[in-house]
C-alpha positions as CSV (number, residue, x, y, z in Angstrom):
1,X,-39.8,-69.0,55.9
2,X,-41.3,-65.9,53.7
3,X,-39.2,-64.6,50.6
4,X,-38.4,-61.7,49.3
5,X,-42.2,-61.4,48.0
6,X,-43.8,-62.4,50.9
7,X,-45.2,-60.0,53.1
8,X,-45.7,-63.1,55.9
9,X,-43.5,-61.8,58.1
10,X,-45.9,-58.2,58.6
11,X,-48.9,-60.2,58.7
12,X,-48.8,-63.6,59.5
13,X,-48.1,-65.4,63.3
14,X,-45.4,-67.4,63.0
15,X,-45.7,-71.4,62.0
16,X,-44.9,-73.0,65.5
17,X,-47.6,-70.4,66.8
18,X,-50.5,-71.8,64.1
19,X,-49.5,-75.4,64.5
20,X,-49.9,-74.9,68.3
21,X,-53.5,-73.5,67.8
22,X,-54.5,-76.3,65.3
23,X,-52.6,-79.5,67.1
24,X,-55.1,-82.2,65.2
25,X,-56.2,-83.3,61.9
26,X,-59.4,-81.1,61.7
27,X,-62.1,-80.9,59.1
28,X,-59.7,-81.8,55.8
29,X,-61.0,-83.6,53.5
30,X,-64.0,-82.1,54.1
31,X,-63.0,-78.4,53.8
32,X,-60.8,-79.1,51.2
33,X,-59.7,-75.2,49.2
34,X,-62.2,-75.1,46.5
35,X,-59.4,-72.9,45.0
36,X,-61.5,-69.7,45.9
37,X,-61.9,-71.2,49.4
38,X,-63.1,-70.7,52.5
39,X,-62.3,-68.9,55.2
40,X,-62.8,-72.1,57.7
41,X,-65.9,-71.9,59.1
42,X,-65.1,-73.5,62.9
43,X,-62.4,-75.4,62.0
44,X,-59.2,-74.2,63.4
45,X,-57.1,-75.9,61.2
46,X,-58.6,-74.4,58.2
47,X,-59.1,-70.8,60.1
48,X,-55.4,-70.6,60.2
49,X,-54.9,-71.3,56.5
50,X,-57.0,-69.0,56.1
51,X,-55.7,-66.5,57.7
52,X,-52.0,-67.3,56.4
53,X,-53.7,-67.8,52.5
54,X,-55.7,-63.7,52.8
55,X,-52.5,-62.4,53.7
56,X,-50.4,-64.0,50.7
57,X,-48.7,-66.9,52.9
58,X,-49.3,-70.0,51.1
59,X,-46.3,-71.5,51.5
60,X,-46.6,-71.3,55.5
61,X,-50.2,-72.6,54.8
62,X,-49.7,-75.3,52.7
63,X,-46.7,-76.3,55.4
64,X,-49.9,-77.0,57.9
65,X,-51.6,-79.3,55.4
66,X,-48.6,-81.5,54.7
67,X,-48.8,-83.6,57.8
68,X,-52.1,-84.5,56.8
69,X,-51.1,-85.8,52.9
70,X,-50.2,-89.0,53.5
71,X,-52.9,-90.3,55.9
72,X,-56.1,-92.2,55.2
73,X,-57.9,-89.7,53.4
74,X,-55.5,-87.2,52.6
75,X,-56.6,-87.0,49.4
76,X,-58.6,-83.7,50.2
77,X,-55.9,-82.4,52.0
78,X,-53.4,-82.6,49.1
79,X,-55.7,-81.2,46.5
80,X,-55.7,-77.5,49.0
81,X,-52.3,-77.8,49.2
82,X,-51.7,-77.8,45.6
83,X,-54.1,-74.6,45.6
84,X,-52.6,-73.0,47.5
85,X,-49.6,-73.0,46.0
86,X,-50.7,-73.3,42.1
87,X,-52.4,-69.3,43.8
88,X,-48.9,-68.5,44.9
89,X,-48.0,-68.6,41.6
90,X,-50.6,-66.7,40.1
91,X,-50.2,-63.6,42.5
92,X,-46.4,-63.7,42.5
93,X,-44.7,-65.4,39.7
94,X,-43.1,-67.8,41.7
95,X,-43.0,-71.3,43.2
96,X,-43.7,-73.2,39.8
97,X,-41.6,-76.7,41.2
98,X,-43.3,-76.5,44.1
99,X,-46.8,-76.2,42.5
100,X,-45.6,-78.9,40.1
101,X,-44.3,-81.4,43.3
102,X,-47.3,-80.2,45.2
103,X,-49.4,-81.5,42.4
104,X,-48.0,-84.7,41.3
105,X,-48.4,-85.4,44.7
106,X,-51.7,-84.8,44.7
107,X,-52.9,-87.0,41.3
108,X,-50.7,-90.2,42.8
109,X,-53.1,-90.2,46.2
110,X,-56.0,-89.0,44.4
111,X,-58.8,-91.9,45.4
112,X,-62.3,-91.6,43.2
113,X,-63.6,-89.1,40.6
114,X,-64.0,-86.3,42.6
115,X,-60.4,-86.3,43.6
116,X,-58.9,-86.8,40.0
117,X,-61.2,-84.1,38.7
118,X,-60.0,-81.7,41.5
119,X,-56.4,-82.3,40.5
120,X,-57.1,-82.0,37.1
121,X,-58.6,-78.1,37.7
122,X,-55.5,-77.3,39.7
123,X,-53.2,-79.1,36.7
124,X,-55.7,-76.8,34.5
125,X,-55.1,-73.4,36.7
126,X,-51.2,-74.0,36.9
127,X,-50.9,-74.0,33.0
128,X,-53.4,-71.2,32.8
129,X,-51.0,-69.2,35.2
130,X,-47.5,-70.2,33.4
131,X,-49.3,-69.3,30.4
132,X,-51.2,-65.6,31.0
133,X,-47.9,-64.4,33.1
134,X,-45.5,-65.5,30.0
135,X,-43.8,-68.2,31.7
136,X,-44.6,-70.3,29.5
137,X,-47.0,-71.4,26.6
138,X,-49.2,-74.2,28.2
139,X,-52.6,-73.1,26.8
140,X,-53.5,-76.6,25.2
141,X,-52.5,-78.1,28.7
142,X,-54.8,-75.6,30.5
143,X,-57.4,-76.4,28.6
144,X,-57.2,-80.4,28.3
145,X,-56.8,-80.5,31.8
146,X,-60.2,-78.7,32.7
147,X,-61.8,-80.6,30.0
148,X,-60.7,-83.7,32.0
149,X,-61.8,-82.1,35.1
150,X,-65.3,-81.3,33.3
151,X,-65.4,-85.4,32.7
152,X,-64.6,-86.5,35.9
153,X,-66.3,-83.9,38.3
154,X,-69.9,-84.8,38.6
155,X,-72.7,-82.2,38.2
156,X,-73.1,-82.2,42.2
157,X,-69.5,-81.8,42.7
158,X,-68.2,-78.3,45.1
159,X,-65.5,-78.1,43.1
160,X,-67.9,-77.4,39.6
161,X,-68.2,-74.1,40.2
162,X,-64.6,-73.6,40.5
163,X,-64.0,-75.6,37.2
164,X,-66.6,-73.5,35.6
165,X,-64.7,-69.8,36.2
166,X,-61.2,-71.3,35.4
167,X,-63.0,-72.2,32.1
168,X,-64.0,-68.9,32.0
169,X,-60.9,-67.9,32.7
170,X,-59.1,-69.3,29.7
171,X,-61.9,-68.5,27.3
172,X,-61.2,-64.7,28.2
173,X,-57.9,-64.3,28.5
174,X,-56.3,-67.5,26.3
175,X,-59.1,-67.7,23.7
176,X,-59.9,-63.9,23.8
177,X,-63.6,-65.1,23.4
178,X,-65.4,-62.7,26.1
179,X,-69.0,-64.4,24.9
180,X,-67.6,-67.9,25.6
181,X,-66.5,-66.9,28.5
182,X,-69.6,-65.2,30.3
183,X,-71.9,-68.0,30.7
184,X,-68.8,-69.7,32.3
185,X,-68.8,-67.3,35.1
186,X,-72.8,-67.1,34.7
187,X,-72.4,-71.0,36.2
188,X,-69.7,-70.4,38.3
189,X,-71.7,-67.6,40.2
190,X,-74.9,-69.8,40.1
191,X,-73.0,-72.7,41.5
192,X,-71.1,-70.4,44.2
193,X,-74.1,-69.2,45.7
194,X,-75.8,-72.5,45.8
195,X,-72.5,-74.1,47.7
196,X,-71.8,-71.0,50.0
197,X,-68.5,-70.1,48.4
198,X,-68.6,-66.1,49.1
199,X,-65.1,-65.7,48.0
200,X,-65.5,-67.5,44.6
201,X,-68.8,-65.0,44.4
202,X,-65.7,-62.3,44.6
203,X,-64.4,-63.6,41.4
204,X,-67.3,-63.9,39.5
205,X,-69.0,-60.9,40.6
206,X,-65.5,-59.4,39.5
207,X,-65.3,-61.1,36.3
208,X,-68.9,-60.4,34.9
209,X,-68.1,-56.9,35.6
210,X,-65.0,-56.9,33.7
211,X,-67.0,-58.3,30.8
212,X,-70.0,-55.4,31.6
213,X,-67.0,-52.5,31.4
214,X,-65.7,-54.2,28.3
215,X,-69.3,-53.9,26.7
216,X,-69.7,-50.7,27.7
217,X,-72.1,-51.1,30.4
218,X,-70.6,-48.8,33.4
219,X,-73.5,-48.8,35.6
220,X,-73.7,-53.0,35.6
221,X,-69.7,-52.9,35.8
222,X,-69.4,-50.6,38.5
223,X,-72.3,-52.3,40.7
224,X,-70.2,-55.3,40.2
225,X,-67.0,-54.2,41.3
226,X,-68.2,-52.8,44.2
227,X,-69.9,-56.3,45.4
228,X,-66.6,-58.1,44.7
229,X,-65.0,-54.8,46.8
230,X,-67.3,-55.7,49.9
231,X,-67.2,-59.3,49.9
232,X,-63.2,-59.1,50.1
233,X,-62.9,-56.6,52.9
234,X,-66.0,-58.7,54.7
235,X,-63.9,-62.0,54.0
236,X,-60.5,-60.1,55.3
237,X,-59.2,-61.8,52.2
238,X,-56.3,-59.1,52.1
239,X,-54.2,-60.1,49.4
240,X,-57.4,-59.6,47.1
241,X,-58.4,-56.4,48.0
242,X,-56.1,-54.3,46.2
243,X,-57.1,-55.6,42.8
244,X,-60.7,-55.0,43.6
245,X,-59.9,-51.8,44.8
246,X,-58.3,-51.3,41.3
247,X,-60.9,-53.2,39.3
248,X,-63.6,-50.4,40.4
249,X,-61.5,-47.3,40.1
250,X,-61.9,-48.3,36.1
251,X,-66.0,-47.7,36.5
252,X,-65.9,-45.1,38.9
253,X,-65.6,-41.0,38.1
254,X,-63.1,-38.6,39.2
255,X,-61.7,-38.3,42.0
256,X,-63.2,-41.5,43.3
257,X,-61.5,-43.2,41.0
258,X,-58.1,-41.6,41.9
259,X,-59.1,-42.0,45.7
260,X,-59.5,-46.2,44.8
261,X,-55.9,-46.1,42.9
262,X,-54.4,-44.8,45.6
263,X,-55.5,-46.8,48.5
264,X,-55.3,-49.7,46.0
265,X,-51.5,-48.6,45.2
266,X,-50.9,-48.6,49.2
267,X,-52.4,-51.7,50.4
268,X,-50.1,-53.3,47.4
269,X,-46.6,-51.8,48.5
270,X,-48.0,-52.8,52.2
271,X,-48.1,-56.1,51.0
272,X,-45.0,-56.2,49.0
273,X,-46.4,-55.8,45.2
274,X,-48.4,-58.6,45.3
275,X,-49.6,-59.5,43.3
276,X,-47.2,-58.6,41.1
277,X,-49.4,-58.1,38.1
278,X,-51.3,-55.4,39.3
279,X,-48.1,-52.8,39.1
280,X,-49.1,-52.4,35.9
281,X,-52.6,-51.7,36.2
282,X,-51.8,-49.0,39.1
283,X,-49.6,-47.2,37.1
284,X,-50.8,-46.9,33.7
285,X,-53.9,-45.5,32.6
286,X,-55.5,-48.2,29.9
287,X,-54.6,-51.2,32.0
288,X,-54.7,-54.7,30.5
289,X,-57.5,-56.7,32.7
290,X,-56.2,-59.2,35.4
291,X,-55.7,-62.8,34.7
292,X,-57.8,-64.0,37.3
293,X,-57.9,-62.4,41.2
């Protein structure tokens, strides 16, 4: 079930277990991953994705979704699945035919607008990740998809915000254009709060800090970090926490910041060095930023 980068078989119950604690469709369409998430709210279905996705086994959680792909509605259901596996790839490298199959998938059943634009942020997200890990060169994909999914998402849309930070996203760390890129995650933090997406707020928090270290602006960066830090451990979102840990070591003193690294450096070998980009970040001192947890 897990491979050799999956630290599911540590954390996770196993699959039978899950499906026998969410027998039943559940909240879908409705709940549907907004790509930062949710942790499921009182749906048991989406509490164990959840609780598979924080601890880096999305390819046990997108196993729970599939079922519900190719029923009346499913449309929802096959966007999250693509997430979650378009966010395997991004933390360890690996999975790209699945993502792509996942996805495909996932633009035939699409039904209105809303659907199509979702697709076309996770089409954007997958080409942003082969891209910023040097798989491969897919920048003008990355950003023609999100420019599609910026047509077809309405202003209203849960998935906006989302589209607004992988925007972000590539204007930092494709474009190298930090001052596009902060009002990006300006509306993507605006448009979490107003939706209730506290992980997404993880990310932006994260991100605008990022941009607040790069400008020299410690104070700002560090308060930053440290709200991305809390909402992660709040969330349990596990597989995140190391980078945040990591992320705020870079604003904080000696020997806080040493303290962070290392608790940062064990809560990634607990987990199997993922995500896989952060080994270099723990081990050099002038790391490169992250491309997007």
């Amino acid at each position: 079930m897990a491979d050799a980068a999956d630290p599911c078989s540590h954390f996770a119950p196993g699959l039978n277990d899950v499906l026998l604690a969410c027998f039943g469709e559940g909240n879908v369409a409705d709940t549907a991953m907004s790509g930062a998430g949710t942790t499921g709210g009182d749906d048991p279905l989406q509490r164990a994705i959840w609780r598979l996705r924080s601890r880096g086994c999305w390819t046990d959680a997108a196993a729970l979704l599939t079922p519900h792909v190719g029923k009346a509605g499913g449309a929802g259901a096959a966007v999250q699945r693509t997430a979650l596996l378009v966010e395997r790839c991004l933390f360890t490298g690996q999975g790209w035919a699945e993502a792509e199959d996942a996805l495909r998938i996932a633009e035939a059943v699409s039904q209105d607008d809303d659907d199509r634009g979702a697709a076309a942020c996770e089409r954007g997200q997958l080409a942003y990740a082969a891209t910023v890990l040097g798989v491969r060169d897919r920048a003008d994909e990355a950003r023609s998809a999100l420019g599609r999914a910026a047509a077809l998402l309405s202003p209203q849309s849960r998935t906006r915000p989302l589209l607004d930070f992988r925007r972000g996203l590539v204007a930092e760390h494709l474009a190298d254009a930090p001052q596009s890129a902060r009002p990006a995650y300006h509306r993507a933090h605006a448009g979490a709060e107003a939706h209730g997406d506290t992980l997404l707020l993880s990310f932006t928090w994260r991100h605008l800090a990022a941009l607040a270290l790069r400008d020299g602006e410690v104070a700002e960066a560090r308060k930053g970090f440290a709200e991305s830090l809390r909402i992660r451990e709040d969330l349990g979102f596990l597989i995140g926490t190391a980078p945040a840990l990591a992320a705020l070591a870079e604003a904080e003193p000696e020997p806080e910041a040493a303290r962070l690294r290392a608790e940062a450096r064990r809560l990634f070998h607990l987990l199997g060095g993922i995500p896989t980009w952060l080994a270099d970040q723990l081990h050099h001192p002038d790391p490169a930023p992250s491309p997007a947890a």
